[in-house]
C-alpha positions as CSV (number, residue, x, y, z in Angstrom):
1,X,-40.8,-19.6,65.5
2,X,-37.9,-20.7,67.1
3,X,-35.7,-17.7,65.1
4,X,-38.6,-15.5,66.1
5,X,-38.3,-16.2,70.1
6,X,-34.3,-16.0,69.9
7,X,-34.8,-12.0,68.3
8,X,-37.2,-11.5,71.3
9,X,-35.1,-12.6,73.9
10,X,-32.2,-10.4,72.3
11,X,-34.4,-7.6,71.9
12,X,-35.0,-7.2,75.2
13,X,-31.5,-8.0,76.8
14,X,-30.1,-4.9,74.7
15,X,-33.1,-2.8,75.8
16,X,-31.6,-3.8,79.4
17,X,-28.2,-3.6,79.2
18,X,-29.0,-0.2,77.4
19,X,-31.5,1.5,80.1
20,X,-28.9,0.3,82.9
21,X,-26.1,1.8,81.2
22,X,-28.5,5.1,81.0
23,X,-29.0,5.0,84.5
24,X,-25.0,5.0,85.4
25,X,-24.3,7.1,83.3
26,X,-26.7,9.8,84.2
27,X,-25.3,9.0,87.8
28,X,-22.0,10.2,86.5
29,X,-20.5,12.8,88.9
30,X,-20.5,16.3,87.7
31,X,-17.5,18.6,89.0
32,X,-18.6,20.5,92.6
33,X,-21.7,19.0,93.1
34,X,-20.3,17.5,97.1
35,X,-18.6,20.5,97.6
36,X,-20.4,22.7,99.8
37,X,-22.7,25.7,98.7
38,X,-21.8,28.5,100.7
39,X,-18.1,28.6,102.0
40,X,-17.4,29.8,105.5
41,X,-16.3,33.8,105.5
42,X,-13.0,33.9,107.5
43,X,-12.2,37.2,106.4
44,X,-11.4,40.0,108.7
45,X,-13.4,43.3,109.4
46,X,-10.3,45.5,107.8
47,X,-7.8,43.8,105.3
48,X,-5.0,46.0,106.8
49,X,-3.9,48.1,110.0
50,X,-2.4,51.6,109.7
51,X,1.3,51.7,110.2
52,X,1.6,47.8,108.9
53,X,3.2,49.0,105.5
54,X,6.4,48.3,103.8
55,X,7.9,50.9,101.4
56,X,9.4,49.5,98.5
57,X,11.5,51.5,96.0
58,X,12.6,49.8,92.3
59,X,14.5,52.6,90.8
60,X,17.5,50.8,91.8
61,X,16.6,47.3,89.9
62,X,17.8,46.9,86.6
63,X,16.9,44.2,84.1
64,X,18.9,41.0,83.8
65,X,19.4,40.6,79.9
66,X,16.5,41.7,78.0
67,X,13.8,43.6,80.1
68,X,12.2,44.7,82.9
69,X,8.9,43.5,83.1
70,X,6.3,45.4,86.1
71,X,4.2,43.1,87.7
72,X,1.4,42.8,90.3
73,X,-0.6,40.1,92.7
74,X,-4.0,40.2,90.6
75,X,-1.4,39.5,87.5
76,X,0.0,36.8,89.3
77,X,-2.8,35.1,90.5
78,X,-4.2,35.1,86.5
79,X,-1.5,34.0,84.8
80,X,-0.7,31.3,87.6
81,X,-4.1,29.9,86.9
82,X,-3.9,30.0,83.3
83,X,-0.8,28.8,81.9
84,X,0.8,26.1,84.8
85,X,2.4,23.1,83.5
86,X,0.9,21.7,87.1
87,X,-2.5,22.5,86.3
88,X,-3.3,21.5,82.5
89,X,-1.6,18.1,83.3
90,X,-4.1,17.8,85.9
91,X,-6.8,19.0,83.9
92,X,-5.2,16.2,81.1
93,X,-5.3,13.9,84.0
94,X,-9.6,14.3,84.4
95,X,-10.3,14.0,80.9
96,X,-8.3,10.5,81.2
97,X,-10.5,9.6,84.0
98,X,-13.3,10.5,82.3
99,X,-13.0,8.3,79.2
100,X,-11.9,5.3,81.4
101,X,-15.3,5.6,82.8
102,X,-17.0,6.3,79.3
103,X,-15.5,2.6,78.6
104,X,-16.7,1.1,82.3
105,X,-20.0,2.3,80.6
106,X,-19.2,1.1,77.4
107,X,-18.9,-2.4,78.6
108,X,-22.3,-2.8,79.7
109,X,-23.4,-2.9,75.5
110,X,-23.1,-5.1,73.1
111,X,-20.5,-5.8,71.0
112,X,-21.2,-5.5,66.9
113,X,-19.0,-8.0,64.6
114,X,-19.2,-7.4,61.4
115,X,-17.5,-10.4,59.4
116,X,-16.6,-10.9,55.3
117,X,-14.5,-13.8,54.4
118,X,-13.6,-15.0,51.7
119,X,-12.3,-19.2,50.8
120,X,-10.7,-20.3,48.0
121,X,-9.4,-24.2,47.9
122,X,-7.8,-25.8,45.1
123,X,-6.7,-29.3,44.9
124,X,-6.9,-32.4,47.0
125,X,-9.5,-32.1,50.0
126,X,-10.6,-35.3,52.2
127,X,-14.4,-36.0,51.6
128,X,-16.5,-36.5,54.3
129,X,-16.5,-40.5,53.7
130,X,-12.4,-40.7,54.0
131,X,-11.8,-40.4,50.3
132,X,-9.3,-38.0,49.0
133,X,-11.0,-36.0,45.6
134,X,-10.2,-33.3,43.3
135,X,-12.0,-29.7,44.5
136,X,-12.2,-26.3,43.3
137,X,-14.2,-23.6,45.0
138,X,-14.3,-20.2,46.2
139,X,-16.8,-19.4,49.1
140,X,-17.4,-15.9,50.4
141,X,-19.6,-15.0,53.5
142,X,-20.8,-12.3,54.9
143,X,-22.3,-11.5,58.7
144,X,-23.0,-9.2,61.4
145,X,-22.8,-10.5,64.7
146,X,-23.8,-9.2,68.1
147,X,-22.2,-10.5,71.2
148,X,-22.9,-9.8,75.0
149,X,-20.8,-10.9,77.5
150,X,-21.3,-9.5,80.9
151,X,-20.6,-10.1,84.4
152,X,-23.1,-7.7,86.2
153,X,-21.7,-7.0,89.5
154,X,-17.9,-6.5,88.1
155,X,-19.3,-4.2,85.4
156,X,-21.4,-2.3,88.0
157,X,-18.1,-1.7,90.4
158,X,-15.9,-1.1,87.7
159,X,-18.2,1.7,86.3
160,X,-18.8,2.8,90.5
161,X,-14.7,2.8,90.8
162,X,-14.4,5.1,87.4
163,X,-16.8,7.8,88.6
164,X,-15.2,7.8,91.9
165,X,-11.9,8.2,90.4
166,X,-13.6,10.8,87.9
167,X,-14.7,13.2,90.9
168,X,-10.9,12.2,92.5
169,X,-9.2,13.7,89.2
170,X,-12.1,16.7,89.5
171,X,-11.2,17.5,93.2
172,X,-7.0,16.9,92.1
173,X,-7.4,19.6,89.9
174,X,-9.0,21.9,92.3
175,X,-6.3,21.1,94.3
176,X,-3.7,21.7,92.2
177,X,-5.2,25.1,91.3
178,X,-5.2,25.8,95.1
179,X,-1.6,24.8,95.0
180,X,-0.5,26.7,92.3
181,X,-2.1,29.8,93.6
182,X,-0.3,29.4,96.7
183,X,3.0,28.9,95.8
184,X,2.8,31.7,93.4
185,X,1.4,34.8,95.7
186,X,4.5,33.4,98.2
187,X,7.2,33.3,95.6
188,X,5.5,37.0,94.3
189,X,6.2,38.0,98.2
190,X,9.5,36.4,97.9
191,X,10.5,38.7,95.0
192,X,8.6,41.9,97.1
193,X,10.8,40.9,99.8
194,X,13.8,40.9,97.3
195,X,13.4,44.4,96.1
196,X,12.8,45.2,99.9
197,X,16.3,44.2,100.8
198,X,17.5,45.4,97.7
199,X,16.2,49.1,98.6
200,X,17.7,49.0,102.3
201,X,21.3,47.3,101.0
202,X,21.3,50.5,98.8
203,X,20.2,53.3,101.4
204,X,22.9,51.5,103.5
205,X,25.6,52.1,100.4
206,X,24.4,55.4,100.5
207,X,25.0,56.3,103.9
208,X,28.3,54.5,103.9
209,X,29.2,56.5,100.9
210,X,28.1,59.5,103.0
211,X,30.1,58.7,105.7
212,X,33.2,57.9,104.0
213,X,32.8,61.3,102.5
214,X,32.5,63.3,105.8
215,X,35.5,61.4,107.0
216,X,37.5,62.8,104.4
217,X,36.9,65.9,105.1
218,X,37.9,65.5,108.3
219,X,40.9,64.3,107.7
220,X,41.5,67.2,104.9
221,X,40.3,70.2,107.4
222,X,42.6,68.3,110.0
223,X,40.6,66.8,112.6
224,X,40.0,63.0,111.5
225,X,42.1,59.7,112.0
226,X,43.3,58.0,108.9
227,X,41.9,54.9,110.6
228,X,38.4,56.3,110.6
229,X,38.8,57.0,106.9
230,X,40.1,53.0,106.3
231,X,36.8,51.9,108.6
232,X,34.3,53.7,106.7
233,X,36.0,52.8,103.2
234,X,35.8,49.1,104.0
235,X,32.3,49.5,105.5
236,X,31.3,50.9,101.7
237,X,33.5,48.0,100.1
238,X,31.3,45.5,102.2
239,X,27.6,47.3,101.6
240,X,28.5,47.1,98.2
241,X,28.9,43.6,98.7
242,X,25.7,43.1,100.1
243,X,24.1,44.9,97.4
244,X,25.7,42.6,94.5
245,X,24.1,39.3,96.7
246,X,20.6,41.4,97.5
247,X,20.8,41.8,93.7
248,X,21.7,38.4,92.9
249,X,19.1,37.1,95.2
250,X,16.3,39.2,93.8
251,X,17.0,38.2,90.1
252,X,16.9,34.6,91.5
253,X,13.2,34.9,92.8
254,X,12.1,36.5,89.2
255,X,13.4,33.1,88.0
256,X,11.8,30.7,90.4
257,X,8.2,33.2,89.5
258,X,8.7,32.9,85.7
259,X,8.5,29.2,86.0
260,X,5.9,29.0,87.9
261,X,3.9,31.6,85.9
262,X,5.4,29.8,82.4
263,X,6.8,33.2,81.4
264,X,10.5,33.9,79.5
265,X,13.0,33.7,82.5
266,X,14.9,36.0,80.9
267,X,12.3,38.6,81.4
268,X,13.2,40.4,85.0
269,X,9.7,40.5,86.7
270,X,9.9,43.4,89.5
271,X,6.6,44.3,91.6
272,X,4.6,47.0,90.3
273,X,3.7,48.6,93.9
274,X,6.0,50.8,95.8
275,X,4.0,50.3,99.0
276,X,2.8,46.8,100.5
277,X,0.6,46.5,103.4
278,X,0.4,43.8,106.1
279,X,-2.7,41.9,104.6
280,X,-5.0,39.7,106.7
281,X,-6.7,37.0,105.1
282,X,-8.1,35.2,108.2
283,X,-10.2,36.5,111.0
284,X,-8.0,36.0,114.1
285,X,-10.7,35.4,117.1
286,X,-11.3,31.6,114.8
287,X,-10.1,29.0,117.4
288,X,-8.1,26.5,116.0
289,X,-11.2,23.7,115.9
290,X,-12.5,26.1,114.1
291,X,-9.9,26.5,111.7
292,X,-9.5,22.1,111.4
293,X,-13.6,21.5,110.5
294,X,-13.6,24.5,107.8
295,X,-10.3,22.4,106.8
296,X,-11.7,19.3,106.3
297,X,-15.2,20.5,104.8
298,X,-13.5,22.3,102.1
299,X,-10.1,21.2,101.5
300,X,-10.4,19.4,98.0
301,X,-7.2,17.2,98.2
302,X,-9.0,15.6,101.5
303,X,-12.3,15.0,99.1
304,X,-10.0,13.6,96.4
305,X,-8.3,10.8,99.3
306,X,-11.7,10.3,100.0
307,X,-13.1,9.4,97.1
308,X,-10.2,7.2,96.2
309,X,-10.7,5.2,99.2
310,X,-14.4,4.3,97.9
311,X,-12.5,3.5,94.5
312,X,-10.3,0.6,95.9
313,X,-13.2,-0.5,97.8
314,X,-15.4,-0.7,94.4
315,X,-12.1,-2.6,93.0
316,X,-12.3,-5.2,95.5
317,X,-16.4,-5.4,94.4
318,X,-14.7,-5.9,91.3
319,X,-12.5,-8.4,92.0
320,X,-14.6,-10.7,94.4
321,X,-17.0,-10.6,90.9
322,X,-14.7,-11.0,88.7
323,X,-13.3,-14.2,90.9
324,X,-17.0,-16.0,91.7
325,X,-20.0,-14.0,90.1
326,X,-21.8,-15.2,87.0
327,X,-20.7,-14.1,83.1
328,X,-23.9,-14.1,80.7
329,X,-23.5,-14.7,76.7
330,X,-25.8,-13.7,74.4
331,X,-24.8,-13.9,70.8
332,X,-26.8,-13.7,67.5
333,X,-25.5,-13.4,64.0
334,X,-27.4,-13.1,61.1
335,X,-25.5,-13.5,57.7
336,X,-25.3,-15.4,54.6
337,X,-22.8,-17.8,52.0
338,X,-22.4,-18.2,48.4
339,X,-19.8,-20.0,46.2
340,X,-18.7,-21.2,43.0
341,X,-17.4,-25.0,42.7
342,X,-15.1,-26.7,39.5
343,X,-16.5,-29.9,38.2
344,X,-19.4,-31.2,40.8
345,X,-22.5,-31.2,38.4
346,X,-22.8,-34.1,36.4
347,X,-24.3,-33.1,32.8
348,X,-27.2,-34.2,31.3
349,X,-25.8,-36.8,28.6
350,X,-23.6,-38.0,31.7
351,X,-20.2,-37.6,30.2
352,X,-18.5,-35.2,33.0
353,X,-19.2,-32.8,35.2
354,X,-19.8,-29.1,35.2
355,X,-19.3,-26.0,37.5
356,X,-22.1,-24.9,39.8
357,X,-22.3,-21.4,41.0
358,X,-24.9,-21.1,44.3
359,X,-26.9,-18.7,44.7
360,X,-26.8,-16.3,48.1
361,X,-28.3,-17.8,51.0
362,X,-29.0,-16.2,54.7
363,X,-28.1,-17.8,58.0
364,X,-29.2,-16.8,61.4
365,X,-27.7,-18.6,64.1
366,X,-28.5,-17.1,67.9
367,X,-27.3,-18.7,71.1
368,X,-27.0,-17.9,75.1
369,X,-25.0,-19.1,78.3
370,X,-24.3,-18.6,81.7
371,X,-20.6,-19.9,83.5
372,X,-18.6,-18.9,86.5
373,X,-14.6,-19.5,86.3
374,X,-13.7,-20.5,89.6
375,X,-9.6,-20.6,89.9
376,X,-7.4,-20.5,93.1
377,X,-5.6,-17.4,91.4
378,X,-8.6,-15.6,92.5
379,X,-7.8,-15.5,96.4
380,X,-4.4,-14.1,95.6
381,X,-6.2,-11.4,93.8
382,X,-9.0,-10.4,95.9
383,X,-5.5,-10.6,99.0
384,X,-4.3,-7.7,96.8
385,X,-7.1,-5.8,96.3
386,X,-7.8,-5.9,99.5
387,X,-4.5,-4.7,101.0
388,X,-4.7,-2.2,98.2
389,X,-8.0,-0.6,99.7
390,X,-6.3,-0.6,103.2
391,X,-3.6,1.1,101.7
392,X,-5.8,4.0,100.4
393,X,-7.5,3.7,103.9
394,X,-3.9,4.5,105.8
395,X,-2.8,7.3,103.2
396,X,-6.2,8.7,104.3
397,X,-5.2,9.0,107.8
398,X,-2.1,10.3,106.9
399,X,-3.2,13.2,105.1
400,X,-5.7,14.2,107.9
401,X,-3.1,14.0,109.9
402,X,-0.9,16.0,107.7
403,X,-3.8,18.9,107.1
404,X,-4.2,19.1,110.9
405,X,-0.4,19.5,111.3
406,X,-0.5,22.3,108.1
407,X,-3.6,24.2,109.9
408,X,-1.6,24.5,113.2
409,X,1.9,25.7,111.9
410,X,0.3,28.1,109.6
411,X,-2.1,29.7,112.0
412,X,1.3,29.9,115.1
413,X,3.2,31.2,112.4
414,X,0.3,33.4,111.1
415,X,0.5,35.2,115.1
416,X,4.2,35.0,115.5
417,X,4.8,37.0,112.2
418,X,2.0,39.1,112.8
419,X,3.4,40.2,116.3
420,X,6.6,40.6,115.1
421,X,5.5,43.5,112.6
422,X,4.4,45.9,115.4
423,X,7.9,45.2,116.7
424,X,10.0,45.5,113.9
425,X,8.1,48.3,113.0
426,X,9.2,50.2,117.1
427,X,12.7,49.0,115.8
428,X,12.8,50.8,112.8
429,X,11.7,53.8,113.9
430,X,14.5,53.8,116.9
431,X,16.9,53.1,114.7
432,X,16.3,55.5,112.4
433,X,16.5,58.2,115.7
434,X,19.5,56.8,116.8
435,X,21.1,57.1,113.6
436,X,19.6,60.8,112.8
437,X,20.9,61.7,116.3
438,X,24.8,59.6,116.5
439,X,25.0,61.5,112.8
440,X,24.3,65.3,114.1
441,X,26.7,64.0,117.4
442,X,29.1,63.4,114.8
443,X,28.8,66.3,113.1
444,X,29.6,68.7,116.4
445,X,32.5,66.1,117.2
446,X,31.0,64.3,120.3
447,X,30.4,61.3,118.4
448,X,33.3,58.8,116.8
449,X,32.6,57.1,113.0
450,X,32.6,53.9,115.0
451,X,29.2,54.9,116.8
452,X,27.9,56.1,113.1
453,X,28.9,52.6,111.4
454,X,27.4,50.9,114.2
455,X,23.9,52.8,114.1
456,X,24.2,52.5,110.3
457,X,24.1,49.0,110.3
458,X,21.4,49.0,113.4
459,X,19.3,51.0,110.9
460,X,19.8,48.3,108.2
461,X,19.1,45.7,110.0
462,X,15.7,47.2,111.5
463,X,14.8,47.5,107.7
464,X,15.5,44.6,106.3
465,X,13.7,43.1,110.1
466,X,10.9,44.9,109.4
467,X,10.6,44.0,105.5
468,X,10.8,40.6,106.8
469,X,8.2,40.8,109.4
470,X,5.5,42.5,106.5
471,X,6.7,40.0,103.9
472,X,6.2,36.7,106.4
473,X,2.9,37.6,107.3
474,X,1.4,38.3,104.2
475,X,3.1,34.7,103.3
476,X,1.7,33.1,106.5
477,X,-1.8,34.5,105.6
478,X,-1.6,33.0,102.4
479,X,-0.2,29.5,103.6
480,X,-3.1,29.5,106.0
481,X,-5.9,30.1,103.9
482,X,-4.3,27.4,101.6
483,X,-4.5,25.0,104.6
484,X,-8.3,25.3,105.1
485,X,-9.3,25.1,101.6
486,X,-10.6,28.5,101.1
487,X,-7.8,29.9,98.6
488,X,-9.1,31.0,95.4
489,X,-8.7,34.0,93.0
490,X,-11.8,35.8,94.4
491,X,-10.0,35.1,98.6
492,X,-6.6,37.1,97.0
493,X,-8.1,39.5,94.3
494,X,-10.8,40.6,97.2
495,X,-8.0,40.9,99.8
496,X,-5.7,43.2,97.5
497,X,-8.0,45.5,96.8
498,X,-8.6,45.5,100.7
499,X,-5.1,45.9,101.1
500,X,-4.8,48.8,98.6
501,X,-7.1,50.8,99.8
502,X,-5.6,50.0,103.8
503,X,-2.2,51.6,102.2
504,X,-3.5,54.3,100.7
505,X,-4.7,55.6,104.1
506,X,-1.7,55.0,105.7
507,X,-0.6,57.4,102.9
508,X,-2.7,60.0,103.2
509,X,-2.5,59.4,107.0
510,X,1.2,59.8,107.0
């Protein structure tokens, strides 16, 4: 009876410990289920505005060792998502946090010992009397044991902290994604803005060339200055210069893209568009409130911080548990011993004694406790846990803090670039005049080559201003939509289309 009592109270503490472990489990967080529905559609009426597009020209870039490789942003933003080092270790990094909680879970069961030993004793034992004697035996035993040793309330915050950190390493992946996508599109506009300067360093070589060549004519039908020959020669020498380092500089921003995009670096990626367009991401009439609460409702390294705070709050559940809550046993092993002993059975004339072998008996042995382990270690440890969870508390503020401060500098820098484009753009175009107009002076000799360099290198610069004004803003965009959490390969795939289709008007309008 008694035997029959201990398998009923064991019984029913697995069917427990197994329905509770169930009904964690099942409350194990699944990836995007407390991120919201329907994001917030910041996008603007028209992607782009006629006259906001930068002509690029690659006939000029040549390949660094092995190839030339043509790429665009929708290539970019797939390959970026696919193959970062960034991104599968974060994706490595949730399925570690997903089987430290399989094992918070897994500490709620039982534990199954199976046991087989085996005893062999030769020679001089001590009796249980005192007495020394003679024994030989061998003794082999076999059981299955099942233990349970539980404190509920640390087991329960354990498993609580795990899924928290689960949906933490859920959300850190998202962000990295978001990250990843980011600092690819700008490094792509970095290398757009490469070729860009790379393009107006060589139409500057060519009007220097140009000009050096008119200048010697003048000097052969007898009506230039040697100097003005020297000037314009030196002028070539140095836009030749600049050409090399604009070179230089754009083979440098492959590079830095083939990382991130784990390609061969000694591939030369060059963009595959000869026209970009100033592309808006984010509706401008959003006030900057607006722009913070769409930050903090769907910025997913925010959620993660989050989420880690209610983590070192569960380990402090933990600990205080761990220091004063209760520990239940419940054990039971059911198993069973035979043996073979030398000389321990006397015969039946009484002269000796003879070996016995015993035949295989069962044992069932079942017990159950409760204890608490009270130590002063334990206030030390629920000190530290504590100033850990204030810890996780202050890096929360921090990050708010630092979203807030991203939010602002990207949308300020998201109207200052955007202004300057419509400038540049006036530059250009009265640069270009100024220079068609000094040249033709020059030509009918009311003009000197000093007022042509000058206008030449006005020109350039307007170029290379306005590329800059294009490329930043695009960048901006992309830094801003970053900063509220909205970045994603549908926000940047949508938008270049958009854009596409904004510069082939200009096109045709032009």
């Amino acid at each position: 009876m008694a035997q029959e009592r201990m398998s009923v109270r064991f019984s029913a503490a697995t069917a427990w410990c197994a329905t509770a472990a169930m009904a964690l489990a099942g409350c194990a967080p699944k990836k995007g289920t407390d991120v919201l529905s329907q994001r917030p559609d910041v996008r603007p009426a028209h992607a782009s505005e006629p006259g906001e597009v930068l002509e690029l020209g690659a006939s000029h870039i040549q390949p660094m060792y092995t190839e030339l490789v043509a790429i665009d942003l929708p290539t970019v933003v797939h390959a970026a998502t696919a193959q970062n080092f960034d991104i599968r270790r974060a994706r490595e990094a949730v399925k570690a946090s997903r089987g430290k909680l399989e094992s918070a879970v897994g500490a709620i069961f039982p534990a199954f010992v199976p046991t087989a030993l085996f005893n062999h004793v030769e020679g001089t034992v001590r009796a249980t009397e005192g007495n020394l004697v003679g024994v030989g035996f061998n003794t082999f035993q076999g059981s299955l044991a099942v233990q349970w040793v539980i404190n509920p309330g640390r087991v329960i915050n354990d498993i609580i902290a795990a899924r928290k950190r689960l949906a933490a390493s859920e959300h850190q992946e998202d962000a990295m994604v978001c990250d990843t996508l980011r600092r690819a599109v700008v490094q792509y506009y970095d290398l757009v803005l490469a070729q860009a300067r790379v393009s107006a360093t060589h139409q500057s070589v060519a009007e220097a060339m140009e000009l050096s060549r008119i200048t010697d004519l003048r000097i052969e039908s007898g009506v230039g200055v040697q100097a003005d020959a020297l000037r314009a020669e030196a002028r070539l020498a140095g836009r030749r210069q600049d050409l090399v380092s604009a070179m230089k500089t754009f083979y440098d921003a492959s590079i830095v893209l083939t990382v991130t995009l784990h390609l061969d670096a000694s591939v030369t990626l060059a963009p595959k568009i000869d026209r970009l367009p100033a592309v808006h991401l984010v509706r401008d009439d959003l006030s900057i409130d607006e722009l913070l609460d769409i930050a903090v409702a769907n910025r997913p390294d925010l959620e993660q911080i989050r989420l880690l705070v209610e983590a070192a709050i569960a380990d402090k559940g933990a600990t205080w548990w761990g220091a004063f809550g209760p520990q239940f046993s419940v054990g039971y092993d059911y198993g069973g011993i035979t043996g073979h002993a030398n000389n321990i059975r006397p015969v039946r004339n009484g002269r000796g004694f003879e070996d016995q072998t015993f035949s295989f008996s069962d044992q069932q042995r079942g017990g159950a406790s409760t204890e608490w382990r009270l130590s002063v270690a334990a206030f030390g440890n629920l000190k530290t846990a504590g100033a850990i969870a204030q810890g996780a508390v202050i890096e929360s503020e921090r990050k708010i803090d630092v979203v807030r401060s991203e939010v602002v500098m990207t949308a300020q820098a998201s109207r200052a670039n955007h202004e300057l484009v419509g400038l540049a753009r006036h530059q250009i175009d009265a640069a270009a005049e100024a220079l068609r107009l000094i040249e033709a002076n020059l030509q009918a000799g009311t003009m000197t080559t000093l007022d042509v360099l000058q206008a030449q290198d006005a020109a350039t610069q307007a170029r290379l201003r306005h590329a800059e004004a294009v490329v930043h803003y695009n960048q901006s965009q992309i830094e801003l939509l970053a900063a509220i959490g909205l970045i994603d390969e549908n926000a940047l795939l949508g938008a270049t289309d958009a854009g596409a289709q904004g510069a082939a008007q200009s096109a045709d309008a032009g």
